[in-house]
C-alpha positions as CSV (number, residue, x, y, z in Angstrom):
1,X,0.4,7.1,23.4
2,X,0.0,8.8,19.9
3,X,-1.9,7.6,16.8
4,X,-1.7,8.7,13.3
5,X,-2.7,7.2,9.6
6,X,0.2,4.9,8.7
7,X,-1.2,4.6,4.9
8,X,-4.5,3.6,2.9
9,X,-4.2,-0.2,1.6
10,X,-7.3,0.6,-0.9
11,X,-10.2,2.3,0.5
12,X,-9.1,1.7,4.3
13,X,-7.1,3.7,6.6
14,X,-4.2,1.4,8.1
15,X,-3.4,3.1,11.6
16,X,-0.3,3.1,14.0
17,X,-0.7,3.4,17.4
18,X,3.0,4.2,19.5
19,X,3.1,3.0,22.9
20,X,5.7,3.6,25.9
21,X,6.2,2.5,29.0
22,X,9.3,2.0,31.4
23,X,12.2,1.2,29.0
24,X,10.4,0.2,25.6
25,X,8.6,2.0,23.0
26,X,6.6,0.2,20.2
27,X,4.6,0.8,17.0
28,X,1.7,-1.2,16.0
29,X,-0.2,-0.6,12.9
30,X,-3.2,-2.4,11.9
31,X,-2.3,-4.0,8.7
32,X,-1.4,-7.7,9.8
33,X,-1.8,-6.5,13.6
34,X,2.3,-5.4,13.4
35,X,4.6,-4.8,15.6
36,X,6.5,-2.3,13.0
37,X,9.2,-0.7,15.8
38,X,10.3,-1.5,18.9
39,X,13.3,0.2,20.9
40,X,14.8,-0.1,24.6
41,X,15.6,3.7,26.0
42,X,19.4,4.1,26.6
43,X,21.6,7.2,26.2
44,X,20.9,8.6,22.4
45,X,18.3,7.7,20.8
46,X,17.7,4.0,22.5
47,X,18.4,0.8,20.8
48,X,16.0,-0.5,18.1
49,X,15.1,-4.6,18.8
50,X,13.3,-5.8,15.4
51,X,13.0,-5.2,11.8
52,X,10.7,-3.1,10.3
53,X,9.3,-1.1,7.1
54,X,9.2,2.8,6.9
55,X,6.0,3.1,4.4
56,X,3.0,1.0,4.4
57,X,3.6,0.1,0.3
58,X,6.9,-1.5,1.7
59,X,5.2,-3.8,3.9
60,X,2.5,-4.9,0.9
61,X,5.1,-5.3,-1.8
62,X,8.0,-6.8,0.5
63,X,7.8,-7.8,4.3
64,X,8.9,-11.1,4.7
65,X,6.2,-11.2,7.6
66,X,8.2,-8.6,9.2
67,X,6.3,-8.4,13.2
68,X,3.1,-9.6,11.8
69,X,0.5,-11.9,13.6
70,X,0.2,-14.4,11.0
71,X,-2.8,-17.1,11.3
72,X,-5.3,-18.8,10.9
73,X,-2.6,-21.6,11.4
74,X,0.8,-20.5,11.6
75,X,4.0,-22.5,9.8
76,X,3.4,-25.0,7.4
77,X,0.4,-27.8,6.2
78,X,1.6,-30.5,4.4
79,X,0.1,-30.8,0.6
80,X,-2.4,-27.7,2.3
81,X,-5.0,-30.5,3.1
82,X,-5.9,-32.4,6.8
83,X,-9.0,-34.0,7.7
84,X,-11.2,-32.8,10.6
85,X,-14.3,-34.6,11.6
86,X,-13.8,-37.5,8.9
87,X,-13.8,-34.5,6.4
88,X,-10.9,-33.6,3.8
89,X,-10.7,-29.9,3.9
90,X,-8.2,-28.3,1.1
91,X,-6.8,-24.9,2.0
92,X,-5.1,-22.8,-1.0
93,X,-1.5,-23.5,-1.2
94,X,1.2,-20.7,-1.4
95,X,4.6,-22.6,-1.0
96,X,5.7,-25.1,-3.2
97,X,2.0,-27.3,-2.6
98,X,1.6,-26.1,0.8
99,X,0.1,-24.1,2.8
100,X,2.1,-21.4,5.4
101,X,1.1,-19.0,7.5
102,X,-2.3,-19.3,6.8
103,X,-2.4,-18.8,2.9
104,X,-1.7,-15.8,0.4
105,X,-4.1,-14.1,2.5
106,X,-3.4,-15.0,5.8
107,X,-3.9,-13.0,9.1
108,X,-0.6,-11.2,8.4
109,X,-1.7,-9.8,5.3
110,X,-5.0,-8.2,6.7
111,X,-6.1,-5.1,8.0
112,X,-7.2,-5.0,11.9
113,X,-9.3,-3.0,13.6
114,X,-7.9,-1.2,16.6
115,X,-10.5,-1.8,19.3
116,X,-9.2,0.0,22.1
117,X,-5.6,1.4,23.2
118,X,-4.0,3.8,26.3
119,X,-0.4,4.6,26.9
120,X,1.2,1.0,27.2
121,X,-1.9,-1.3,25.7
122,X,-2.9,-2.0,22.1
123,X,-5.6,-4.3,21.5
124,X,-7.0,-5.4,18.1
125,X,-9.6,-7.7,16.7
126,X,-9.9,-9.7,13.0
127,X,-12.9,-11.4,11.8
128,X,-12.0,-14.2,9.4
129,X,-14.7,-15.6,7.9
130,X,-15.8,-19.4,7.4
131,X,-14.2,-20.8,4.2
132,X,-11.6,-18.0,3.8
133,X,-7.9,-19.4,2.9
134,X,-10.1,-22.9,2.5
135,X,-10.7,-23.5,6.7
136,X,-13.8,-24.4,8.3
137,X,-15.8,-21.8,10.5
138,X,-16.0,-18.2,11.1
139,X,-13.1,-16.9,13.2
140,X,-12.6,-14.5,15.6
141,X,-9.1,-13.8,16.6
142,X,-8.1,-10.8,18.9
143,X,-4.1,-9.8,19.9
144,X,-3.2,-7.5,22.8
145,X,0.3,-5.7,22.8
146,X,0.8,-4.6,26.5
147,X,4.3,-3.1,27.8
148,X,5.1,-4.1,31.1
149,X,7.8,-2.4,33.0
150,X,10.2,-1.8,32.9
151,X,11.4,-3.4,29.9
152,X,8.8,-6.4,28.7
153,X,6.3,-6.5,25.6
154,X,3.4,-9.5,26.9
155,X,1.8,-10.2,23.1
156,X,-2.0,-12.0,24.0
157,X,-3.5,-14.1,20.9
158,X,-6.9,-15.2,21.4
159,X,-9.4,-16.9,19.1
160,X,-12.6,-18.4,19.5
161,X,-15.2,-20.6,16.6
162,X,-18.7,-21.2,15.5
163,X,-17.8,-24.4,14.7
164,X,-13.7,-26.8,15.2
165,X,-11.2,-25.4,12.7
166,X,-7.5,-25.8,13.5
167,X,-5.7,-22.4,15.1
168,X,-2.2,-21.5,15.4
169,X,-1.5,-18.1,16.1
170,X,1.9,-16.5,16.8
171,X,4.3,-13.4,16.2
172,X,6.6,-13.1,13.6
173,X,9.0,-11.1,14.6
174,X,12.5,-10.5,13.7
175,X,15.1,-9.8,16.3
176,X,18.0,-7.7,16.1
177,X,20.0,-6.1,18.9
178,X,23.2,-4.4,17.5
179,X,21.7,-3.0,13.9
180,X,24.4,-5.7,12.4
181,X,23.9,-6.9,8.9
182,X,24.2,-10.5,10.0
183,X,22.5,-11.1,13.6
184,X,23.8,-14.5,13.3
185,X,26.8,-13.6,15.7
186,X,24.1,-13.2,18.2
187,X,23.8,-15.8,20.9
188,X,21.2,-17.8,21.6
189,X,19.9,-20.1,24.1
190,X,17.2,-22.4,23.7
191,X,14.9,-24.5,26.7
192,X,14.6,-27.5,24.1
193,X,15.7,-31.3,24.2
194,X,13.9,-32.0,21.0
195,X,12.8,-30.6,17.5
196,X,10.3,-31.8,14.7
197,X,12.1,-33.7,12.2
198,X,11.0,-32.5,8.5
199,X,11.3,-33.4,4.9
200,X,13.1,-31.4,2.0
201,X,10.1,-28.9,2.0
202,X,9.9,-28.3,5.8
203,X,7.0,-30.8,6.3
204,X,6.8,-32.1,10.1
205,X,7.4,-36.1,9.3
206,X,6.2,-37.0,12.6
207,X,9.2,-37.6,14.1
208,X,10.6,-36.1,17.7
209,X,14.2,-36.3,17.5
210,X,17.2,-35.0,19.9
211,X,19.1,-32.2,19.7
212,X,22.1,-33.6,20.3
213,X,24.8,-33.0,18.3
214,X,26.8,-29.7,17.3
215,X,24.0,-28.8,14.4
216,X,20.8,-28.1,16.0
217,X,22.0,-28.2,20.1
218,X,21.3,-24.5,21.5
219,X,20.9,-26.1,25.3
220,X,24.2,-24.4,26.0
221,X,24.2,-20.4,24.6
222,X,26.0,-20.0,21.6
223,X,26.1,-17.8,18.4
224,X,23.5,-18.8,15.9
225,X,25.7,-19.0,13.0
226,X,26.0,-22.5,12.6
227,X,28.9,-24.9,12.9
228,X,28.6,-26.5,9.4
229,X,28.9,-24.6,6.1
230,X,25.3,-24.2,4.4
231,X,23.4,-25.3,7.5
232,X,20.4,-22.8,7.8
233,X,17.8,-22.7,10.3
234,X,13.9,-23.2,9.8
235,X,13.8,-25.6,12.9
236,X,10.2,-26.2,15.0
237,X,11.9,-26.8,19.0
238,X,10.2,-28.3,21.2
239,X,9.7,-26.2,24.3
240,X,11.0,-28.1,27.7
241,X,8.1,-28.0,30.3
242,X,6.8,-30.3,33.0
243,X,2.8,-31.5,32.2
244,X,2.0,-29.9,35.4
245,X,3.6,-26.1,33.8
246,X,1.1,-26.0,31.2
247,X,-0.1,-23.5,30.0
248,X,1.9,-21.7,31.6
249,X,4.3,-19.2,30.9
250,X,7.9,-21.3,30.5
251,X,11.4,-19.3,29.7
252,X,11.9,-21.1,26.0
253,X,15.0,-18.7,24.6
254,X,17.2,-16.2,25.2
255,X,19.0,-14.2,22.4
256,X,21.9,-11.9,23.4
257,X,24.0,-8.8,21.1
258,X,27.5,-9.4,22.2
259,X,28.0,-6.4,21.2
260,X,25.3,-4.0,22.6
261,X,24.9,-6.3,25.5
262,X,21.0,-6.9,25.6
263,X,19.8,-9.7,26.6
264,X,16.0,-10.5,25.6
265,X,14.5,-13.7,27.4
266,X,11.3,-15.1,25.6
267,X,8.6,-16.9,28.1
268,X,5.5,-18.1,26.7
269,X,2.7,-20.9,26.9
270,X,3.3,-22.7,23.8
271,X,5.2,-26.0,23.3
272,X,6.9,-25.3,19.7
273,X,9.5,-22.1,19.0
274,X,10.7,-22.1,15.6
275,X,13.7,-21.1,15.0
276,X,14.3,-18.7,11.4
277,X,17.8,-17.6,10.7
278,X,16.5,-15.3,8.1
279,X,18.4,-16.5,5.2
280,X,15.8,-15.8,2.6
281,X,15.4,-12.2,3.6
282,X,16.2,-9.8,0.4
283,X,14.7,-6.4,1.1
284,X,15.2,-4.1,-1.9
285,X,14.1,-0.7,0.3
286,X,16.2,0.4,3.5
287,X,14.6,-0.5,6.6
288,X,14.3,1.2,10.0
289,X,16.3,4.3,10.0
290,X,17.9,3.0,6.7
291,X,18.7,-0.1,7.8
292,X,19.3,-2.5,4.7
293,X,18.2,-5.9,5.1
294,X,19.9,-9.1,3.2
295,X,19.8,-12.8,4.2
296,X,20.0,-13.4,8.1
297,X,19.6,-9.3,9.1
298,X,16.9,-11.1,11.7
299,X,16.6,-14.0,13.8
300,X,13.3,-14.9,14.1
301,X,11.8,-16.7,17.3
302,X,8.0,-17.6,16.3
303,X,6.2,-19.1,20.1
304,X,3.5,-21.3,18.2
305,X,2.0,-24.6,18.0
306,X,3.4,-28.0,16.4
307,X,3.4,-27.2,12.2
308,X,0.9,-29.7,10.4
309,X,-0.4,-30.8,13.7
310,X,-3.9,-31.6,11.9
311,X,-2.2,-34.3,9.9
312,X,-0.2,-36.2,12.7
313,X,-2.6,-37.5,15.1
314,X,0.3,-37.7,18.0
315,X,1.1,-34.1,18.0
316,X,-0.6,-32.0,20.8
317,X,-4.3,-31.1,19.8
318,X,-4.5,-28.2,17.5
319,X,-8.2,-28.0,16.9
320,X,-10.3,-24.8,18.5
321,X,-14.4,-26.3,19.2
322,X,-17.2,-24.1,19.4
323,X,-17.2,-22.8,23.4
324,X,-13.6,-22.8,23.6
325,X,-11.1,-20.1,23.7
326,X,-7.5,-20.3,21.9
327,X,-5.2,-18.2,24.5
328,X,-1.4,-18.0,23.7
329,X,0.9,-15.3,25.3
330,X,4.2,-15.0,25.1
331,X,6.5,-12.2,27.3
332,X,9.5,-10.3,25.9
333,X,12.0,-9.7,28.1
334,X,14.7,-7.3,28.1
335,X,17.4,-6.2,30.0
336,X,20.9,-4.7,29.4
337,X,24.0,-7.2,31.0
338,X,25.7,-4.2,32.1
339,X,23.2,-2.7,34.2
C-alpha cells in the first residue's frame, strides 16, 4: 500500500491511495471516491482494466465520470422533481431539464475523506448535507474498495439519513481489456430478461419490456457493437434474480477482450445494470499511459437502482428512512481464459 498527494482541488489535498493484492492493483484518489487505475499482473507490465486520467486538473475539467462514485441518486430524474411524503422536492437540473448523477455537484465531483486503508482495503466517507443538489436530509454515504484474491475488486456503498431522501449509489466505471480504441468488439453477456423502456431523453416511462430481439438481447454473449447502424447504448437491465436471492450477490454480466482473453464477471445486489457504450466520450488529453480516448474507448457497466424510481410508484422502493442503512456491493471478477 502507498499513498501520495494526487493534487490540490483549491485549498484541499486530493490523495491516492495504491492497493495490491493477488493479481490486481488499484488507485483510488479521494476526489469523487475514484477508482483512477486498475491492472491484472501478467508477464510485462500487467494489463490495465478501466479508463482513467493522469493529473487531477484532467479529471475536473474532463472526466466523463471516469471510476467515480456518483450519488446522491445515480442515472437520471425526470424534469429533476419527485414527490416524497406528499412533498414536491426540485433538485437542480444538469441535462437537458433533468437531473443525473446527482447534479452538477454530485458525489462524483466531491472530495472524500480517506478514513482508513492497509494493503488491499480503502475506505472513505462523504458528508452531503440536507438541501445540497435540492434533496432532503443530511447524508452520510461511505464506499469501501477491498481486493480479494486473487483477482476480485468487492466495491461496498453504504448510506444512511436523518430523515427519507431517495439514494442510488453506484460505480462508474469504464471497462477496457485490450487498450483498443473501440471496446465495442468486446463481448458481453448480460443475466437480464428485461430493460426500462425510456423516452427521447432517457427518462424511465414506466414500462418493463423484453429483450427480445437482435437490438438490446445480450442473454447469449456477443460483441457490444450493435447490430443496427446508429443504435447506441444507454440501456437500464434488469438484473434476473429469484425474490428469495435478494440482496444478494447475483452474476449480472460478463465482458470479455477477445483479444487479451480476460474475462471480468460482475456480481452484485442490485436489480438494474446500465449499460453505457461510451459514445459521448471525447477526451482532449491522453489517458492512462497515453491512452487517447474517443467515443466508445469504454464500456461502462453501472450496478445501481431503477433511474427515476421516485416518480414511478411500481419500481422497487428507492427511499433511505431514518434507522435504515443503504448497502449495495457489487464484486469484480477477473480471470484470464487461458489460464
Amino acid at each position: 500500500m502507498t499513498l501520495r498527494v494526487f493534487g490540490r482541488c483549491g485549498a484541499s489535498e486530493v490523495l491516492e491511495v495504491t492497493l495490491r493484492a493477488g493479481h490486481l492493483e488499484a488507485r483510488i484518489i479521494t476526489w469523487g471516491a475514484v477508482l483512477r487505475d486498475l491492472v491484472l499482473a501478467g508477464q510485462g507490465p500487467g494489463q490495465p482494466l478501466v479508463l482513467g486520467l493522469e493529473r487531477l486538473e484532467e479529471y475536473l475539467a474532463y472526466s466523463p465520470e471516469f471510476g467515480a462514485v456518483v450519488g446522491r441518486y445515480a442515472n437520471r430524474i425526470g424534469d429533476a422533481r419527485f414527490r416524497l411524503g406528499g412533498e414536491e422536492v426540485m433538485l437542480v437540473p444538469n441535462e437537458n431539464g433533468n437531473g443525473l448523477h446527482g447534479g452538477p455537484a454530485g458525489f462524483s465531483r466531491r472530495i472524500w475523506s480517506l478514513v482508513a486503508h492497509d494493503e488491499r482495503r480503502a475506505h472513505l466517507a462523504l458528508v452531503s448535507e440536507d438541501g445540497e443538489m435540492g434533496f432532503p436530509g443530511r447524508l452520510y454515504a461511505f464506499a469501501t474498495y477491498e481486493l480479494l484474491p486473487p483477482a476480485t475488486l468487492r466495491i461496498a456503498l453504504q448510506a444512511f439519513a436523518d430523515e427519507p431522501t431517495p439514494v442510488n449509489l453506484t460505480a462508474h466505471n469504464y471497462f477496457n481489456f485490450d487498450g483498443s480504441a473501440d471496446a465495442r468488439d468486446h463481448r458481453l453477456q448480460l443475466v437480464a430478461d428485461h430493460r426500462l423502456a425510456t423516452d427521447a431523453e432517457l427518462i424511465p416511462t414506466g414500462d418493463i419490456v423484453s429483450v427480445a430481439g437482435p437490438a438490446y438481447d445480450f442473454r447469449q454473449e456477443r460483441a457490444v457493437r450493435p447490430p443496427e447502424a446508429g443504435l447506441r447504448y444507454d440501456q437500464t437491465y434488469v438484473v434476473r434474480r429469484d425474490r428469495a436471492d435478494h440482496p444478494a450477490l447475483v452474476r449480472a454480466a460478463t465482458l470479455t477482450s477477445p483479444v487479451t482473453r480476460i474475462a471480468m464477471e460482475m456480481w452484485t445486489t442490485e436489480i438494474g445494470l446500465q449499460l453505457y457504450d461510451g459514445h459521448k466520450v471525447d477526451v482532449p488529453v491522453p489517458g492512462l499511459r497515453g491512452a487517447r480516448y474517443g467515443p466508445h474507448a469504454g464500456i461502462a457497466l453501472e450496478p445501481q437502482r431503477f433511474p427515476d424510481a421516485p416518480n414511478h410508484a411500481h419500481f422497487p422502493a428507492c427511499t433511505l428512512s431514518p434507522g435504515d442503512v443503504s448497502r449495495q456491493v457489487t464484486e469484480l471478477r477477473f480471470r484470464r481464459l487461458d489460464g
